[in-house]
Biopython code that builds the backbone (N, CA, C, O; Angstrom):
import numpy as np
from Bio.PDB.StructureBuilder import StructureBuilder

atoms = [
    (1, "UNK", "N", (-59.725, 94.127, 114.016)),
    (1, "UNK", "CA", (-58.911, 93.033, 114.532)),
    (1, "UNK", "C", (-58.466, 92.129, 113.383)),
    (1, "UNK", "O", (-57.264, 92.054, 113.128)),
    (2, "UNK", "N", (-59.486, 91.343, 112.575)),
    (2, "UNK", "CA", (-59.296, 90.655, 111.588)),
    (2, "UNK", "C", (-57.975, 91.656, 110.504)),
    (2, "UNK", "O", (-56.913, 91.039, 110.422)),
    (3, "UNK", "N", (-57.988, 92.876, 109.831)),
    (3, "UNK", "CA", (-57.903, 93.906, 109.182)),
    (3, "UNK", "C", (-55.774, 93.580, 109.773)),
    (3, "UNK", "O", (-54.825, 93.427, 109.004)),
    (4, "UNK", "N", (-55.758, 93.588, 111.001)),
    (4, "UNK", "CA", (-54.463, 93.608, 111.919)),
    (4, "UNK", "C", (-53.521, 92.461, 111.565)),
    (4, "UNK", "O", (-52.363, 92.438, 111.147)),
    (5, "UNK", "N", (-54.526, 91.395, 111.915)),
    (5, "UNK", "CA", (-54.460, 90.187, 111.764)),
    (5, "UNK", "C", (-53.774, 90.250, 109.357)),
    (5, "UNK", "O", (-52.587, 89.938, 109.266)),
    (6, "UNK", "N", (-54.051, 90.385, 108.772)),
    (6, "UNK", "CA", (-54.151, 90.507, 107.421)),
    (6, "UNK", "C", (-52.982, 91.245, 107.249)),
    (6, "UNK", "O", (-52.392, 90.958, 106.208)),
    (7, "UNK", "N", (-52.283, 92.392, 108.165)),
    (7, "UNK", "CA", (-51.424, 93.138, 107.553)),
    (7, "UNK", "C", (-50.355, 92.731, 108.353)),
    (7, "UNK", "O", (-49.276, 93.232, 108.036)),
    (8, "UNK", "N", (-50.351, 92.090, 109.147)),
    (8, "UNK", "CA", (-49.403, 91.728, 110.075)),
    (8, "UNK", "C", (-48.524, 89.932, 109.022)),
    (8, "UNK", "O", (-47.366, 89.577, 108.804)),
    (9, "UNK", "N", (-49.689, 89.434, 108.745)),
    (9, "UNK", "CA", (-49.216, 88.542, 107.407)),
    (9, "UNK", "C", (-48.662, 89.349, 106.325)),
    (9, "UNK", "O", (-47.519, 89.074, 105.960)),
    (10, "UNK", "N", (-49.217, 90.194, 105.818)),
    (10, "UNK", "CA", (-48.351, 90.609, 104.615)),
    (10, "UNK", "C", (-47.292, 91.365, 104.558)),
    (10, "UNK", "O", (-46.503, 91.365, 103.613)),
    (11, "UNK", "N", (-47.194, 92.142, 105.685)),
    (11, "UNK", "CA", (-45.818, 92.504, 106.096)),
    (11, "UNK", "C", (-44.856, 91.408, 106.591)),
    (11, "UNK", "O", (-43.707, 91.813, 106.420)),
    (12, "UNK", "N", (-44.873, 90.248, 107.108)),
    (12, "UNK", "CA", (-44.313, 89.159, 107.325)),
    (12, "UNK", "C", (-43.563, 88.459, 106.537)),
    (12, "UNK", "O", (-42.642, 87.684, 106.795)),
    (13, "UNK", "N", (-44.197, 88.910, 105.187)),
    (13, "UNK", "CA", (-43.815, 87.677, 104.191)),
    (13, "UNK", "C", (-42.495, 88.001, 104.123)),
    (13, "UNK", "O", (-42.114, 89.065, 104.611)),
    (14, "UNK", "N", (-41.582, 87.097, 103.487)),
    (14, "UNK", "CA", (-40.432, 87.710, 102.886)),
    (14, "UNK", "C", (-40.055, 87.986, 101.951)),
    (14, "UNK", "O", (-41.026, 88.345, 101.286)),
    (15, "UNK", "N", (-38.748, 88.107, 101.113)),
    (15, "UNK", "CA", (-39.125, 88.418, 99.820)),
    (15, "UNK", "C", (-38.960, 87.295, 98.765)),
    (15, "UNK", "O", (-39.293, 87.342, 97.581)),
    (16, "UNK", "N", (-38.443, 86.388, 99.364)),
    (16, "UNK", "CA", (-38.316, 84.932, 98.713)),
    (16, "UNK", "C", (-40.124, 84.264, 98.189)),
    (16, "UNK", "O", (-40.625, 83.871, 97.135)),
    (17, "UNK", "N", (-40.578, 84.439, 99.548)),
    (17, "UNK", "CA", (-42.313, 84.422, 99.294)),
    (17, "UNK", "C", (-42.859, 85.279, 98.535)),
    (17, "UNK", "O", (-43.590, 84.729, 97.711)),
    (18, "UNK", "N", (-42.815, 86.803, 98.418)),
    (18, "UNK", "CA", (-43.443, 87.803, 97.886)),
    (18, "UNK", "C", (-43.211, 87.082, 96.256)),
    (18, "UNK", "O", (-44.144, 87.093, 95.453)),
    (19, "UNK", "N", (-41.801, 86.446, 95.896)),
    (19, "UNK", "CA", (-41.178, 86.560, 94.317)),
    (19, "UNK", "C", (-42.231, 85.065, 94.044)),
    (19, "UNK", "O", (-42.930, 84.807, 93.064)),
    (20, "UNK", "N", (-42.003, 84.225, 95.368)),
    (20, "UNK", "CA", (-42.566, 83.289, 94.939)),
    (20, "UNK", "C", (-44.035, 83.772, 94.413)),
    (20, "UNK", "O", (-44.511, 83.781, 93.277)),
    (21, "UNK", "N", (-44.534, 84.141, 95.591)),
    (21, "UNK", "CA", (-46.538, 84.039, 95.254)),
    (21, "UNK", "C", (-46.512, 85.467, 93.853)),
    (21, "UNK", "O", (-47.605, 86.034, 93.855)),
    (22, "UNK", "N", (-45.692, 85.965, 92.955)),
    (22, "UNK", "CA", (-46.077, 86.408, 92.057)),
    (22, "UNK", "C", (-45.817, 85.991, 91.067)),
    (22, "UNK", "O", (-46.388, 86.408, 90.060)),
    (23, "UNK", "N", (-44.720, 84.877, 91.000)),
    (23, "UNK", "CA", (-44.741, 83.785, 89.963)),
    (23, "UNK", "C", (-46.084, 83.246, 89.634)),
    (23, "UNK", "O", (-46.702, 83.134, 88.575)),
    (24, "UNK", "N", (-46.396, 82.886, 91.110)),
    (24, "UNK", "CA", (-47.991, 82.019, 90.902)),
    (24, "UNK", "C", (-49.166, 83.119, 90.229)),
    (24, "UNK", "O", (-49.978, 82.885, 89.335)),
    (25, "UNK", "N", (-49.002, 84.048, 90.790)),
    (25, "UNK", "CA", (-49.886, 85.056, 90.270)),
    (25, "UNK", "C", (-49.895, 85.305, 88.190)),
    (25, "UNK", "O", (-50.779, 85.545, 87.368)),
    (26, "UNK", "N", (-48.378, 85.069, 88.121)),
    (26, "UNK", "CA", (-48.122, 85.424, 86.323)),
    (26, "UNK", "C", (-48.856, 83.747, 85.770)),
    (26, "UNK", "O", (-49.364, 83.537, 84.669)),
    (27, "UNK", "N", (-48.712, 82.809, 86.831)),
    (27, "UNK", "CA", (-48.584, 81.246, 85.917)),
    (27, "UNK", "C", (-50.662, 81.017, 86.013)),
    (27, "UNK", "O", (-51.413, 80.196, 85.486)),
    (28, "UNK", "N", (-50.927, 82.282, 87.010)),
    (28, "UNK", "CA", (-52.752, 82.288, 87.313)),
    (28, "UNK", "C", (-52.888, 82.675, 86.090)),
    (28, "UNK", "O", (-53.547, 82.003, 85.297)),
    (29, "UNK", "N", (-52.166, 84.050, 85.671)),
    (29, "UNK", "CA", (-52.901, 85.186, 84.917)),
    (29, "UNK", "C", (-52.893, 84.268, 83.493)),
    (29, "UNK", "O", (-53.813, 84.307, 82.675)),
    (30, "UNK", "N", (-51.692, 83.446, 83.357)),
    (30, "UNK", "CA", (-51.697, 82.618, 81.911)),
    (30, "UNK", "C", (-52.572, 81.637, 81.573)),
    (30, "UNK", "O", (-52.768, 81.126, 80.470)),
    (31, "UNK", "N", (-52.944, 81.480, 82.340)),
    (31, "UNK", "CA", (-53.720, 80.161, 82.598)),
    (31, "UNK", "C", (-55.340, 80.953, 82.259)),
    (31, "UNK", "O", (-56.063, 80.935, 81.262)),
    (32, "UNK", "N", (-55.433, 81.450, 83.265)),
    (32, "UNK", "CA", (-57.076, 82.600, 83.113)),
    (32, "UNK", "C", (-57.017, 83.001, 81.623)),
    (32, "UNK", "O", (-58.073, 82.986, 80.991)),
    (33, "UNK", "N", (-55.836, 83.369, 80.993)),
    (33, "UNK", "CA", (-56.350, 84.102, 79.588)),
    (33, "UNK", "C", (-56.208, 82.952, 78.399)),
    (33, "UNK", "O", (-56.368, 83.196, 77.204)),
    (34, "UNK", "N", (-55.847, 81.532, 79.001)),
    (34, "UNK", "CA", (-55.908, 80.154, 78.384)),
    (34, "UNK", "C", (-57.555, 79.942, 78.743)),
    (34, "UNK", "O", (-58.229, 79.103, 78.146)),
    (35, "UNK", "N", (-57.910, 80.512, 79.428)),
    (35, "UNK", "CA", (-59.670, 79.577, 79.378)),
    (35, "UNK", "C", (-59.288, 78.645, 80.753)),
    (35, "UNK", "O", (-60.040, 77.811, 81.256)),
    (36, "UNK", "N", (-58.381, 78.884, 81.071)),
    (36, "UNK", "CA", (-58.544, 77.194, 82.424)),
    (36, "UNK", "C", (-58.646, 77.438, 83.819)),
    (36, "UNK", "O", (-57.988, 77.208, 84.834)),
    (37, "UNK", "N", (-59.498, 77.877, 83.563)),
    (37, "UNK", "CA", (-60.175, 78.962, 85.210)),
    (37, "UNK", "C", (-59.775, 78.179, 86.167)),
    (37, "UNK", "O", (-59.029, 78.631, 87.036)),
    (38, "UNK", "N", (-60.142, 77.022, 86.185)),
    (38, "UNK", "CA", (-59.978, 75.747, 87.394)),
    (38, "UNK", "C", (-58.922, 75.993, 88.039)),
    (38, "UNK", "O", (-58.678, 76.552, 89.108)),
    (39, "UNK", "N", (-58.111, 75.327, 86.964)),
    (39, "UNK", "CA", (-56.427, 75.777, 87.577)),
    (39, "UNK", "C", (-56.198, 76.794, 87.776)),
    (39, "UNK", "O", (-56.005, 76.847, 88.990)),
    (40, "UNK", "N", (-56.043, 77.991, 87.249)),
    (40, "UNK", "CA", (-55.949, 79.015, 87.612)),
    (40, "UNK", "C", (-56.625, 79.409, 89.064)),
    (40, "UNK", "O", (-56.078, 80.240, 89.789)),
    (41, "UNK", "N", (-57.303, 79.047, 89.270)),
    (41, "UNK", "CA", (-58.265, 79.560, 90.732)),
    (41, "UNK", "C", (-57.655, 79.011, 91.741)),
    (41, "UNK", "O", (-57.522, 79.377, 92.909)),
    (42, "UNK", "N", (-57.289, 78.067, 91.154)),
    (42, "UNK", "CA", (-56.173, 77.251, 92.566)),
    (42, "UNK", "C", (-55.165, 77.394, 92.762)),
    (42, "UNK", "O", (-54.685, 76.799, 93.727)),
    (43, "UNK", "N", (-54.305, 78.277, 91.927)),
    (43, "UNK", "CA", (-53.071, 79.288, 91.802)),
    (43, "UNK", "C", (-53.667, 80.391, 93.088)),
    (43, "UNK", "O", (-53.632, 80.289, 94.314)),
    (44, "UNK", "N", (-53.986, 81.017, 92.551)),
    (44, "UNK", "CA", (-54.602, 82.121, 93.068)),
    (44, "UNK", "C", (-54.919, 82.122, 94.410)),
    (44, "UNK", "O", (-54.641, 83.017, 95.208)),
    (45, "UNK", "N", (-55.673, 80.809, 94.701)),
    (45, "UNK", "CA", (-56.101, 80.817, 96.278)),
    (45, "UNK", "C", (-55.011, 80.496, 96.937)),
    (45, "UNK", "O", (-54.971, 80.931, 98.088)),
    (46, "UNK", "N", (-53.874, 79.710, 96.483)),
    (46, "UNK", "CA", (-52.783, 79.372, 97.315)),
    (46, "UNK", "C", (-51.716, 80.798, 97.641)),
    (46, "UNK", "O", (-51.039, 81.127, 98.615)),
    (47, "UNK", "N", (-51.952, 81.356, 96.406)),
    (47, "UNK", "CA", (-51.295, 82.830, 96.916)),
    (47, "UNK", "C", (-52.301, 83.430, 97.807)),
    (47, "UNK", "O", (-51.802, 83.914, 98.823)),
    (48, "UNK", "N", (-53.116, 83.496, 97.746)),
    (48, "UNK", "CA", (-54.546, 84.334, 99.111)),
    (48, "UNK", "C", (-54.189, 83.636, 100.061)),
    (48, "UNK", "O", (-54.015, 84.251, 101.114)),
    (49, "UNK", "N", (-53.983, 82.359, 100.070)),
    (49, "UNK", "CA", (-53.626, 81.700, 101.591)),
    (49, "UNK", "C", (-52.414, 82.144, 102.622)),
    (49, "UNK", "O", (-52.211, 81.919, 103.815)),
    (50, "UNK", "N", (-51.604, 82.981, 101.463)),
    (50, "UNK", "CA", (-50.591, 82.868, 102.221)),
    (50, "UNK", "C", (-50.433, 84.813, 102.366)),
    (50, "UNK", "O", (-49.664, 85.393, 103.132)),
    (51, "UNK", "N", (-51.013, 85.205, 101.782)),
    (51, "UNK", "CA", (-51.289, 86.773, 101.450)),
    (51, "UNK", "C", (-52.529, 87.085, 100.872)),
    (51, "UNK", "O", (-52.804, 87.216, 99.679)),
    (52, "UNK", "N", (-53.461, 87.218, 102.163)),
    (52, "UNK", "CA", (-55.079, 87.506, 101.526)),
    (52, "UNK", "C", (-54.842, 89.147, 101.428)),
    (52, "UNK", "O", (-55.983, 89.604, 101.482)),
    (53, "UNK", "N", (-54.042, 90.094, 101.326)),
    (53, "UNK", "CA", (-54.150, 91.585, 100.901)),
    (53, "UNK", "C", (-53.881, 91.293, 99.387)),
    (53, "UNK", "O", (-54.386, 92.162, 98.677)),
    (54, "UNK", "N", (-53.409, 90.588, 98.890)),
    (54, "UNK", "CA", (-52.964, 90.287, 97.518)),
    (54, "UNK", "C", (-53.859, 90.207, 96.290)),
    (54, "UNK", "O", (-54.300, 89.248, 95.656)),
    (55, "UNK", "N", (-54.001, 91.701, 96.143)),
    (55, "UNK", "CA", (-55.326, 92.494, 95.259)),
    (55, "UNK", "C", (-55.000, 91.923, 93.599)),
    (55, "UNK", "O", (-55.804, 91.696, 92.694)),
    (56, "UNK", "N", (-54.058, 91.848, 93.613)),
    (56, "UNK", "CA", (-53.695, 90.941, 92.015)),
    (56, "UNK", "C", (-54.335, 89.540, 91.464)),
    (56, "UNK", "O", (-54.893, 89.172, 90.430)),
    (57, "UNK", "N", (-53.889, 88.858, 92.924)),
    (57, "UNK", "CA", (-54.455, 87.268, 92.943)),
    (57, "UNK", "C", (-56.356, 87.283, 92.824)),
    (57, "UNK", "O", (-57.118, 86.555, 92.187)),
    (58, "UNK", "N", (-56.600, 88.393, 93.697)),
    (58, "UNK", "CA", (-57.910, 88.425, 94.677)),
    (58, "UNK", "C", (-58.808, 89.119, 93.150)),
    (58, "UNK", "O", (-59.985, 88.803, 92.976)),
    (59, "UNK", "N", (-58.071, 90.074, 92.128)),
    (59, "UNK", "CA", (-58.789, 90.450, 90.756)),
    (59, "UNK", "C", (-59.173, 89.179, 90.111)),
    (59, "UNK", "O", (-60.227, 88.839, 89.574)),
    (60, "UNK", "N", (-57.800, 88.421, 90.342)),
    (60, "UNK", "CA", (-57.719, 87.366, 88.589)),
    (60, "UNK", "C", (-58.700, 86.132, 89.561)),
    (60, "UNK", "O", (-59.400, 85.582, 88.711)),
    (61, "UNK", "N", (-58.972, 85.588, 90.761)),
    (61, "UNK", "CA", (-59.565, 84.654, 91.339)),
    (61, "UNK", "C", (-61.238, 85.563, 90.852)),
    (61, "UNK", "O", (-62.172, 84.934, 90.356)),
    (62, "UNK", "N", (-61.284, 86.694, 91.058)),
    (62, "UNK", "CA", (-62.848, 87.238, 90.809)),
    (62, "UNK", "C", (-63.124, 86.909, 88.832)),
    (62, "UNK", "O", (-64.199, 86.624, 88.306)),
    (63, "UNK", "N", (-62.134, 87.033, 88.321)),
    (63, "UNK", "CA", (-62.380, 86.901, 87.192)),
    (63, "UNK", "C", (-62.325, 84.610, 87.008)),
    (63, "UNK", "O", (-62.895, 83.641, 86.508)),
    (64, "UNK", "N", (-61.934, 84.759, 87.300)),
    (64, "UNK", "CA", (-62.256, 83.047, 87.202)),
    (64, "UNK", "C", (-63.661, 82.617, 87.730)),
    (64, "UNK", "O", (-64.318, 81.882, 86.994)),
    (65, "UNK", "N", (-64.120, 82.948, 88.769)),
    (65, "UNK", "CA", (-65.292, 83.154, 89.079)),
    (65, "UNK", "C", (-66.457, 83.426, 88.519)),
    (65, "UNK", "O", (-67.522, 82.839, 88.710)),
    (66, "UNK", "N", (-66.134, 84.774, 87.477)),
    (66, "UNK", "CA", (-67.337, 85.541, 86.547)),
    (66, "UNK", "C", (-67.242, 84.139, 85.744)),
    (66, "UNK", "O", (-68.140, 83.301, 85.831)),
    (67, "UNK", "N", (-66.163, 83.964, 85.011)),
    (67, "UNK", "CA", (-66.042, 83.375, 83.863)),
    (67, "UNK", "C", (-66.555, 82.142, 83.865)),
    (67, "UNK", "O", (-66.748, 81.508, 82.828)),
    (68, "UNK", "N", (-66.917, 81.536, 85.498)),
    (68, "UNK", "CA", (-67.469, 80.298, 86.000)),
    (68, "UNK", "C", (-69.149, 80.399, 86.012)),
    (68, "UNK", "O", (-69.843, 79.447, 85.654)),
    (69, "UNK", "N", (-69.620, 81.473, 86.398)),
    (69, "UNK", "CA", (-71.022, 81.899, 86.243)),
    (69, "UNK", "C", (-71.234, 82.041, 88.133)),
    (69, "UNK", "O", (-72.260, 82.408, 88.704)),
    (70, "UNK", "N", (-70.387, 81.772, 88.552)),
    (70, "UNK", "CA", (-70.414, 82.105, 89.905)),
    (70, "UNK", "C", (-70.684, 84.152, 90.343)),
    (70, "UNK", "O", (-69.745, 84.768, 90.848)),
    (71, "UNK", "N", (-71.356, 84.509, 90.190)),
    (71, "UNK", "CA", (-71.127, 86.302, 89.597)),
    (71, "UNK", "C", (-71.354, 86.445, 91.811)),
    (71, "UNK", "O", (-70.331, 86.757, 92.420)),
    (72, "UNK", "N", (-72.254, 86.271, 92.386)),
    (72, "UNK", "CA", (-72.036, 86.384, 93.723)),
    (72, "UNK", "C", (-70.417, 86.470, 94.062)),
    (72, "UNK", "O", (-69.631, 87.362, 94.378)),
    (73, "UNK", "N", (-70.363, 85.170, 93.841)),
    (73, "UNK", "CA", (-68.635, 84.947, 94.427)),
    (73, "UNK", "C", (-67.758, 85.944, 93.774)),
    (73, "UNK", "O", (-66.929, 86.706, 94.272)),
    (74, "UNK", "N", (-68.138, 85.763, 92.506)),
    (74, "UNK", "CA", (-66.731, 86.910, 91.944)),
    (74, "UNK", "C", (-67.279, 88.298, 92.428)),
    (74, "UNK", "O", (-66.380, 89.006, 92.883)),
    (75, "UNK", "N", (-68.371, 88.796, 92.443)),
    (75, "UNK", "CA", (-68.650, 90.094, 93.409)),
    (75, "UNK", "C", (-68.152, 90.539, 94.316)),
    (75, "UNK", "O", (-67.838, 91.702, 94.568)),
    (76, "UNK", "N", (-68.006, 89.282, 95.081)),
    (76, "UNK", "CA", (-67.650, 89.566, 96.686)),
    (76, "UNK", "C", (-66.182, 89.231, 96.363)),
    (76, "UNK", "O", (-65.745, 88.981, 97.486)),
    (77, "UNK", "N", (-65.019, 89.055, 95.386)),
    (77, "UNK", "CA", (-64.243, 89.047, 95.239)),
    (77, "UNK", "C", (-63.698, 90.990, 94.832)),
    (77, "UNK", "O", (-63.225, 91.972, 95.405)),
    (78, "UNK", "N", (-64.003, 90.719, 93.987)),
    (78, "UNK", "CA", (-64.407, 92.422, 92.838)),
    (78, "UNK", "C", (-64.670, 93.497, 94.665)),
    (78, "UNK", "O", (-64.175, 94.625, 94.655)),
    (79, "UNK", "N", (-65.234, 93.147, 95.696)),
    (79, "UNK", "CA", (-65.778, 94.274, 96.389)),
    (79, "UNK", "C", (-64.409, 94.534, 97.144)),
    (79, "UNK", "O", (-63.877, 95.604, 97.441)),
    (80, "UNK", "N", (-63.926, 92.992, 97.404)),
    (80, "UNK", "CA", (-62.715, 93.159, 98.313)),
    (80, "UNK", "C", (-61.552, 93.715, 98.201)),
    (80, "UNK", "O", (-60.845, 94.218, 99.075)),
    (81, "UNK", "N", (-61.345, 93.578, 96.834)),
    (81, "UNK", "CA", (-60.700, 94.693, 95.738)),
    (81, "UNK", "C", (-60.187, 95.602, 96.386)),
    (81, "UNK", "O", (-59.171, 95.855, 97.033)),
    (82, "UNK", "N", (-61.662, 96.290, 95.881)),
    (82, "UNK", "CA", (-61.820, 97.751, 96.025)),
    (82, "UNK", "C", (-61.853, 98.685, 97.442)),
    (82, "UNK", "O", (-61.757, 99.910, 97.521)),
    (83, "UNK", "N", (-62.080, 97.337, 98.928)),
    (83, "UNK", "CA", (-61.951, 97.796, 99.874)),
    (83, "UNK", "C", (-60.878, 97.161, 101.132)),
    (83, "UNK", "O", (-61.048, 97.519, 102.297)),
    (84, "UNK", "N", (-59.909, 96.310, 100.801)),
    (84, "UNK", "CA", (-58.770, 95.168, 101.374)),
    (84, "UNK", "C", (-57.840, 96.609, 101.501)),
    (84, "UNK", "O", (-57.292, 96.821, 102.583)),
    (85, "UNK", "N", (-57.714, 97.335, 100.678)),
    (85, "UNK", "CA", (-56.445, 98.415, 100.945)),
    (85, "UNK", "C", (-56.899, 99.263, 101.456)),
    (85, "UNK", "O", (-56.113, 100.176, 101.203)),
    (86, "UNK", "N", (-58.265, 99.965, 102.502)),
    (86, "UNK", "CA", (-58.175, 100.053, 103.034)),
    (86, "UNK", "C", (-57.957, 99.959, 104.607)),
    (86, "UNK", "O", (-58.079, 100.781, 105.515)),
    (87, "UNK", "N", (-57.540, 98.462, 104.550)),
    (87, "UNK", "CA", (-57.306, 97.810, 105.751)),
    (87, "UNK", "C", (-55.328, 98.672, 106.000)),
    (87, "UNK", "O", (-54.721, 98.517, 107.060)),
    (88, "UNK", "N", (-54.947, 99.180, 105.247)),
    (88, "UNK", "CA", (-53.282, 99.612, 105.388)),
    (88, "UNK", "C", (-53.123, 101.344, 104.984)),
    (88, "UNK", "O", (-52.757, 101.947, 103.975)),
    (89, "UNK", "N", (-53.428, 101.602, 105.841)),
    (89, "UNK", "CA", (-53.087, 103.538, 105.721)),
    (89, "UNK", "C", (-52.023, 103.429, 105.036)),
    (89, "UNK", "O", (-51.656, 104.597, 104.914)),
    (90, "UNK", "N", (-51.322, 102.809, 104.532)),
    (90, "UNK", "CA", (-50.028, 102.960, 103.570)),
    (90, "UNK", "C", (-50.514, 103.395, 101.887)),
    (90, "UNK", "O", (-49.973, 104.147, 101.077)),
    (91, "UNK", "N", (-52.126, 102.318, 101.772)),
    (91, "UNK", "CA", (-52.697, 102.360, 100.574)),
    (91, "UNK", "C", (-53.318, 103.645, 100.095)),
    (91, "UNK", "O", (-53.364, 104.159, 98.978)),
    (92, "UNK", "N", (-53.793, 104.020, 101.302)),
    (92, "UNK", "CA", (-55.129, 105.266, 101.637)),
    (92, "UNK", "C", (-54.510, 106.528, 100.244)),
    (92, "UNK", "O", (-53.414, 106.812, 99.762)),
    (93, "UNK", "N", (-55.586, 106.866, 100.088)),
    (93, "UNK", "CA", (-55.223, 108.236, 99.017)),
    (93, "UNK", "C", (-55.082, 109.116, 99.895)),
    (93, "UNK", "O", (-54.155, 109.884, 99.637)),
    (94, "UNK", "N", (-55.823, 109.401, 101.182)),
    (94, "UNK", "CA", (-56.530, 110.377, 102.498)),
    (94, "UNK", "C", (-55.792, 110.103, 103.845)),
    (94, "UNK", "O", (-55.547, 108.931, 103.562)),
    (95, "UNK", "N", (-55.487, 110.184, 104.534)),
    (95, "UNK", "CA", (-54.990, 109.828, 106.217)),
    (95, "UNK", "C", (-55.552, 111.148, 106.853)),
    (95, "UNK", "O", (-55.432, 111.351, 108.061)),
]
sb = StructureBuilder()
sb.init_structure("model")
sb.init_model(0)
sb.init_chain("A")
sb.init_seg("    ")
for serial, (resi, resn, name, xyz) in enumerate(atoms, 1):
    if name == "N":
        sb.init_residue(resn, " ", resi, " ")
    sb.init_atom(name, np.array(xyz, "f"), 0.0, 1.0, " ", f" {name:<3s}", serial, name[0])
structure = sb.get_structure()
């Protein structure tokens, strides 16, 4: 249900949003390889807010995390990763 709920947002977006939240995603990634996790994390979550399938944002927010000493949180970031695409048979290697 939740999984429905997630793809039904990211198919929604448009593409004005999609260009937007990957701006935010490039102005995260600059910021993360500046050292300024803070900001950067708050990039990041505002793109998850609006597109939590958004495995780009959802990497560089796990890496702000490690880099925070938070290693739980960025784990459970890092897991979602690796298992958010299978919420979209579009992603699947298998059907």
């Amino acid at each position: 249900a939740q999984e429905a709920e997630w793809l039904a947002q990211s198919r929604g977006l448009s593409e004005e949003q999609r260009t937007a939240n990957n701006a935010k995603v490039d102005q995260a990634t600059a910021l993360l390889k500046a050292d300024k996790c803070h900001e950067a994390s708050v990039l990041f979550d505002e793109v998850l807010d609006s597109h939590y399938l958004d495995l780009a944002a959802r990497s560089g927010l796990g890496q702000c995390l490690a880099k925070q000493g938070k290693l739980a949180e960025a784990a459970r970031e890092f897991t979602l990763v690796t298992t958010l695409p299978l919420a979209d048979e579009t992603w699947r290697m298998t059907k």
